[in-house]
N, C-alpha and C positions, 0 to 999 in steps of 0.2 A: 419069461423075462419079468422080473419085478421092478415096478415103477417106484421111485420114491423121490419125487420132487414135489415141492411145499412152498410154492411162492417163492422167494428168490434163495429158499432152502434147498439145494443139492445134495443127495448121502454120492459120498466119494465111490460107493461100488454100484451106484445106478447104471443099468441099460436099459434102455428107453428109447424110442421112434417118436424124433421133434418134428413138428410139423414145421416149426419157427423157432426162433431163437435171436435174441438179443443180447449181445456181447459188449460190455464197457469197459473190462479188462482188459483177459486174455483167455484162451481155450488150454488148456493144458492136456495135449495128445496123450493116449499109453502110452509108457518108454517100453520097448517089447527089442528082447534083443535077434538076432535073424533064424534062429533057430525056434525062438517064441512067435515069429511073422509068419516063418513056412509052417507051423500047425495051425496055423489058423486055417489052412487048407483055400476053400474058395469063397471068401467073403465075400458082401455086397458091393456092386459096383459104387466105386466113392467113398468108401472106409479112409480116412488116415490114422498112420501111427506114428511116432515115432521111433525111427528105426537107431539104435542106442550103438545098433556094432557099424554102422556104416556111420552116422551122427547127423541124421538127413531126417525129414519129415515125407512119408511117404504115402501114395494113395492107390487103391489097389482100382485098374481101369479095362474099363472090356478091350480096347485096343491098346495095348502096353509097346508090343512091339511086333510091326507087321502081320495086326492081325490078331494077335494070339493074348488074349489075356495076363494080366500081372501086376506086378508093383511097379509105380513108375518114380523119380523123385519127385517133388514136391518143387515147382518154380522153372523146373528142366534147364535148359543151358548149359548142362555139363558143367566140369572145371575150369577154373578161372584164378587170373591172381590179381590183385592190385584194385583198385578203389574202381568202382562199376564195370567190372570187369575186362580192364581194361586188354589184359593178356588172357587170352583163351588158352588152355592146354588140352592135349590128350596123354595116353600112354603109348609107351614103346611097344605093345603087344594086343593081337584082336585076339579074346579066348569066347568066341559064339563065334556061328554061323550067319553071317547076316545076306542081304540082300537088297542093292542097291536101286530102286526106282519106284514110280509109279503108283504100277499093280499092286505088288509085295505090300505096300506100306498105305496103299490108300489116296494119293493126294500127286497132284503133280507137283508139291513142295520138294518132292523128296526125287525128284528126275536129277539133278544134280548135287555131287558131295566131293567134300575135301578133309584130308586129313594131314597134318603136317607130321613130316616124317625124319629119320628114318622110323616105321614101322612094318612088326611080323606078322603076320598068320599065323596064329598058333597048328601045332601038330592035330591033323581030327577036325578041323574048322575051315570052311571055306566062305571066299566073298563074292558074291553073284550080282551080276549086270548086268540089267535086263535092255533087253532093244532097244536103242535111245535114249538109255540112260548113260552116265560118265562119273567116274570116280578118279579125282586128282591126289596125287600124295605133293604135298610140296615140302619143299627141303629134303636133305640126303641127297644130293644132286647126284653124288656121284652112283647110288641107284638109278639113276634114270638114264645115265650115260649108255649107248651101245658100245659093243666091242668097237676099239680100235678110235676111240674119242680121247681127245687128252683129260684127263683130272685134275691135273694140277703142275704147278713148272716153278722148280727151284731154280736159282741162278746164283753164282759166285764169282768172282773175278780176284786175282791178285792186286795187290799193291804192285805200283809201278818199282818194283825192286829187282836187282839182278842176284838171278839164281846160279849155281854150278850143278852139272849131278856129276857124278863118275862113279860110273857102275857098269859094268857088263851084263846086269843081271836089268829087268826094269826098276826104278825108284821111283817113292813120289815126290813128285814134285810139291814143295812146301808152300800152303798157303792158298791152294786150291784143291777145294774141297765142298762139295753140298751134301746137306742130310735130307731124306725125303721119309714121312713116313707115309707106307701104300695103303689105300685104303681098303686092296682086296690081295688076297691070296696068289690070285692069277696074275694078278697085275705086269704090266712092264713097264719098266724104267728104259725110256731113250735117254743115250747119254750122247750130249754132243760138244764136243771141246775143241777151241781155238786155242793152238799153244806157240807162242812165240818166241824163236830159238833158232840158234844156227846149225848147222850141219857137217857137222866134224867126220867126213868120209859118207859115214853110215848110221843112220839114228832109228831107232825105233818108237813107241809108244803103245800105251795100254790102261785099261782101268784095274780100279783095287776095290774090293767092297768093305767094307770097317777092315780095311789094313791087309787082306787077304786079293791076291791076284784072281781078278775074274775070269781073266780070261787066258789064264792059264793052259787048256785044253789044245789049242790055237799051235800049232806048228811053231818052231824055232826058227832059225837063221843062225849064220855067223856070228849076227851080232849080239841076240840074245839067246838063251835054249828054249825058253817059251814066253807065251803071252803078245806077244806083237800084233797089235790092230792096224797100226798103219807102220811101214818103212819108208825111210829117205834115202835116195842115193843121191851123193853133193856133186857122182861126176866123172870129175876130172879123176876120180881115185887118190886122190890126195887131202889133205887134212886143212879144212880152212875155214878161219872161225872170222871172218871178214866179214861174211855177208849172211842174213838175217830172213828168216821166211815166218810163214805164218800157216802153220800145219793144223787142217783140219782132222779131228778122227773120232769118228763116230764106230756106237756100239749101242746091245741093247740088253738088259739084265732080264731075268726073273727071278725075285728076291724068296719069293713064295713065305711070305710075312707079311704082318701089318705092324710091325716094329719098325720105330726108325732105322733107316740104314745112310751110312757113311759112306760114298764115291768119292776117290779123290784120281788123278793123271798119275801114270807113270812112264818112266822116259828112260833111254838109255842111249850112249855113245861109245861103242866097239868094235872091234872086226878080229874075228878067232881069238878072244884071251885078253887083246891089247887094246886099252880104256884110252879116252877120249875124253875132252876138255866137252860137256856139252854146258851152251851158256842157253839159259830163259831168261825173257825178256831183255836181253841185249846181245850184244855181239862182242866179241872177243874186245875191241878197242874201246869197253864200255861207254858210248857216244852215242847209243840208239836204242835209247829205254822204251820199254810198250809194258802191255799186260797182257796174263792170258786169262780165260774163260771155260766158264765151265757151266751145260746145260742140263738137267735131268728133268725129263717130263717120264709122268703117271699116264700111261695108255690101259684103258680098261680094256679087259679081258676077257675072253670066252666063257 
């Protein structure tokens, strides 16, 4: 190692072992890029450089991480945004092997940790938690959800307006309708709709998913050839749009997407062929306006 310092004379390629040092400036670290850091192989504990491909000032430490020698940054604190760091961040993704407590790391500072999520485990990498210790992820709630917990709940209601359908077949009903998008694959959507409407003989009802019959698969009747969640019989066998009910009919999808998807009612008034006056939200002597409704909840899934 050649010394070449001369009174407050420095040669810019000195290396030298200070005992002391007095600084009025500033220090001006190597700029060394990460590829220039990892041959430096195993420097002395307490080196800094600065590291040019990350753009951090860094210090090589006998305990870096759990133990194990390395580079650590310079100030620690991780990322941050906004004036003294006002907003912490992390990343969407863990690419090491870590280990959460104590033992591992040295210190009972480190018995407890949080990361705000959603985040992954990368492929090849696991996170270990030792006895007593606890790792919280916060946010991505709907990760933390168990099977069979709601996620989330759209709602829609019509306008107090009167509808007709005449169809034999089911129709939607215009003006109710909710988008959900799920937040997992498995997901299910309960659907639960109050439709208010009279009963012309024989009515049916059913869901649509983006304009497509769900429920399709579902046995026929008279009144429709398929799709019927719930039937009404008015009776007497007779045709009478006098009087007005409030027809619950639940069902439940799996959409197997995380795209939004479009629920709306469908409804129908027939018997063998011959269509029916069916009125929503009022009654034939238009006199008795309502609305109907419509619920979709997100059940997380297995």
């Amino acid at each position: 190692m050649s010394t070449k310092i001369n009174g407050n004379q420095i040669d810019a390629a000195t290396r030298a072992i200070i005992t002391a040092l007095t600084v009025t400036e500033q220090i001006n670290l190597p700029s060394l890029t990460q590829t220039a850091i990892n041959g430096l192989g195993t420097p002395a504990f307490g080196t800094l450089v600065y590291n040019a491909t990350e753009d951090m000032a860094q210090i090589y430490l006998q305990d870096a991480a759990q133990g194990v020698p390395g580079w650590d940054d310079v100030g620690g604190g991780g990322p941050s945004v906004g004036e003294d760091s006002i907003i912490r961040t992390n990343g969407p993704t863990i690419g090491e092997s870590l280990t959460i407590g104590p033992t591992a790391n040295g210190g009972v500072e480190f018995t407890n940790g949080f990361t705000a999520g959603p985040v992954e485990v990368a492929s090849g990498y696991t996170v270990t938690i030792e006895n007593g210790a606890s790792w919280f992820i916060l946010g991505g709630e709907e990760n933390d959800l168990k099977e069979g917990e709601v996620v989330q709940a759209k709602f829609a209601s019509t306008p107090p307006d009167r509808y007709m359908i005449r169809s034999n077949e089911l129709a939607q009903i215009p003006n109710l309708e909710v988008s959900i998008a799920p937040t997992h694959t498995n997901s299910k959507i309960v659907l639960i709709a109050m439709v208010t409407s009279t009963c012309q003989y024989v009515t049916s009802f059913g869901f649509f998913r983006d304009g497509n019959l769900i429920t399709s698969g579902l046995n026929g009747n008279s009144n429709v050839s398929s799709g019927s969640v719930t039937t009404q019989y008015e009776g007497s066998g007779y045709d009478n749009d006098s009087y007005i009910y409030s027809v619950p009919v639940h069902y439940h999808d799996t959409p197997g997407t995380t795209n939004a998807v479009t629920y709306t009612v469908g409804a129908s008034s027939s018997w063998e062929g011959s269509i029916r006056d069916l009125y929503i939200n009022d009654r034939g002597s238009n006199d008795m306006r309502g609305v109907s409704t419509l619920l979709a909840l997100e059940v997380r899934g297995n």
